[in-house]
N, C-alpha and C positions, 0 to 999 in steps of 0.2 A: 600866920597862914589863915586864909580866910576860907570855911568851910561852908559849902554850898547845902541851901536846905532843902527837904523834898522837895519841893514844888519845882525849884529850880533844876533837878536832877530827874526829874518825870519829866519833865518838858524838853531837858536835852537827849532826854531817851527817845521822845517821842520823835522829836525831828533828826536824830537819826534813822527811824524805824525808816520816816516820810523819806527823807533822802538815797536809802535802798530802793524801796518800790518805787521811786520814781527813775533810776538807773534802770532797775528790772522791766516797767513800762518805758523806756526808749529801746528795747531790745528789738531789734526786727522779728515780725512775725514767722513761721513757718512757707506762709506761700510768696513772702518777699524774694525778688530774684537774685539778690546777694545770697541770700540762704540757700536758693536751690542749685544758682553755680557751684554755689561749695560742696554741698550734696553731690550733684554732678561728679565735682573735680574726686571727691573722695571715691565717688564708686569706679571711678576710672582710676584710679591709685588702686586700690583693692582689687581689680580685675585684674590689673597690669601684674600686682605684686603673684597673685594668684597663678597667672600663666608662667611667671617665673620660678613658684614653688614645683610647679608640674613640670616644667623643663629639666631642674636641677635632678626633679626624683626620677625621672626619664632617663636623663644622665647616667643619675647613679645605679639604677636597675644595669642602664645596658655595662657599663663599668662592672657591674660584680657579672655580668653574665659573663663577659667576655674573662672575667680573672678565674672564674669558675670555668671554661673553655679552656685555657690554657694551664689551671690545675691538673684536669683530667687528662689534657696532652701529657703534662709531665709525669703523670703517675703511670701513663699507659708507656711511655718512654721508658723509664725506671723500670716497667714489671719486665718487659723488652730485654731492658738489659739485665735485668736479674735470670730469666730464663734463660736467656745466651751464656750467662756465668753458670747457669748451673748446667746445659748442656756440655760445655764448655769444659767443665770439671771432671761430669760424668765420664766425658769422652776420657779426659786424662785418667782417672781413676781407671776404666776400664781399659785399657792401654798400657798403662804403669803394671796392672793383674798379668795380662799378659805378658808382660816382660816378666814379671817373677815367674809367671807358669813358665814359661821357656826356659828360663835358667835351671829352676827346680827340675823341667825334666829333664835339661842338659847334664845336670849334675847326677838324678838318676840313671841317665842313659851311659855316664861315663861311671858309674860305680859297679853298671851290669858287665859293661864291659873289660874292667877288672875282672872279673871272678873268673 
C-alpha cells in the first residue's frame, strides 16, 4: 500500500477546499429571480398554512363554545328535573303526613268514641 506524502495530502486538501467554493460561488445570488420566486412561493405557503391555522382555531373555539352551550343546557335540564323530583317528593311526603294524620285521628276519634 502506497502511502501518500505531505505535499501530496495538502494539495488534495487544498483542491478540495477550491472545489467547495467554487460550488458555493455558482449558487444564485439573493436578487436572482429563481430565488425570489421561491421566496415568493414560500411566503405564499406560509400565509396559506397561516390562514389555515386561524381557520382550524376558529373552528375549535366555536366547537367548544357550542359544547359549552349545550353543557349548560343539560345541567340547566338536570337542575329542572332535580327540582321537579324534589317537588315531586315533597308533595308525596306531605300527602303520605296527611294520610297518617287522618288515620291517627280516625283512630283517636274512634277511641273517644268508645268511652
Amino acid at each position: 500500500m502506497k502511502q501518500k506524502d505531505f505535499d501530496e495530502r495538502l494539495q488534495a486538501s487544498q483542491s478540495a477546499k477550491e472545489a467547495m467554493m467554487a460550488k458555493f460561488r455558482q449558487r444564485p445570488g439573493p436578487d436572482d429571480p429563481a430565488v425570489s420566486e421561491r421566496r415568493v412561493a414560500r411566503a405564499a405557503l406560509s400565509a396559506a398554512r397561516d390562514v389555515r391555522v386561524a381557520e382550524r382555531e376558529t373552528k375549535r373555539l366555536a366547537d367548544e363554545a357550542d359544547l359549552a352551550t349545550r353543557r349548560e343546557a343539560h345541567a340547566a335540564d338536570q337542575a329542572a328535573q332535580e327540582l321537579r323530583a324534589a317537588a315531586e317528593k315533597e308533595a308525596s311526603d306531605a300527602r303520605l303526613e296527611a294520610e297518617r294524620k287522618a288515620a291517627r285521628d280516625a283512630r283517636y276519634a274512634a277511641r273517644k268514641a268508645r268511652k
